[in-house]
N, C-alpha and C positions, 0 to 999 in steps of 0.2 A: 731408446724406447723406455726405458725404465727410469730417465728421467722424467719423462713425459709423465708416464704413471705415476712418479712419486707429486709432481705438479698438481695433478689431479686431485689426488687423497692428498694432499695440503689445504688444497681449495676448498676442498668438503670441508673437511673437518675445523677448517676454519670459518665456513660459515655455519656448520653446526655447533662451535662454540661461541661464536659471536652472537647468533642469533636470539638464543634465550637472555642475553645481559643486555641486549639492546631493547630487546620487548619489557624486561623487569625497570629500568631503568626511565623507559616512556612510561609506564604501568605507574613507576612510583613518583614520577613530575604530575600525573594527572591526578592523584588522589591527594596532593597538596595542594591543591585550587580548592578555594572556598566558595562555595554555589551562593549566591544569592538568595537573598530570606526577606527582601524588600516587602511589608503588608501589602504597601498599594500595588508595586509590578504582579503578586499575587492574585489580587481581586481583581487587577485587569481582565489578567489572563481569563479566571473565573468569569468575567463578563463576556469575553470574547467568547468560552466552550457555551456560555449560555446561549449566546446571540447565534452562534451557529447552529448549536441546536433544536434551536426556536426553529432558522431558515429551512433548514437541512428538513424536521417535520411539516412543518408546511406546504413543501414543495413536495415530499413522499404524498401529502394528503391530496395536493392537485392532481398529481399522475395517478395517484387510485380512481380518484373522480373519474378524470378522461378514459382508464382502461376500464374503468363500469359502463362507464354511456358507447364508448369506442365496443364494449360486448354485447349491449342491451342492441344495437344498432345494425350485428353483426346478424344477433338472432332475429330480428326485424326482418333483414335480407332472406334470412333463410327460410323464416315462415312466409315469405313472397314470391320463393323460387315454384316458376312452371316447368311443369316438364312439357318438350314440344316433340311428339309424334311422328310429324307431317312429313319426316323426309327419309323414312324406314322403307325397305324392298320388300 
């Protein structure tokens, strides 16, 4: 039984010291990549957040339109509505 136990807290503790030299270690492989600083892949992009921008408003400006005429159309209905009496005791 007390090997078991000793098995255990080996285990832990071995993965509570492996675990921070394993993360500092990936931490320090990734801060030694050099990012890309290319003008043109830059101005791409930059066209790209423009062009979707553009889309992206555009398309908010149609769906306002439709939920204005989709309300104007609702209140139409509503200034239409009768009230029917005829089938009261």
């Amino acid at each position: 039984m007390v090997d078991i136990l000793n098995t255990f807290v080996a285990i832990i503790l071995s993965v509570v010291a492996l675990t921070p030299i394993f993360l500092l270690v990936v931490l320090l492989n990734k801060t030694n990549i050099k990012p890309s600083t290319d003008p043109s892949v830059i101005k791409k992009l930059e066209d790209m957040d423009t062009t979707i921008a553009n889309d992206t408003n555009n398309a908010l400006d149609q769906v306002s339109a439709k939920l204005e005429d989709f309300e104007a159309r609702i209140a139409d209905l509503e200034d239409a509505r009768v009230n029917i009496k005829g089938f009261k005791k």
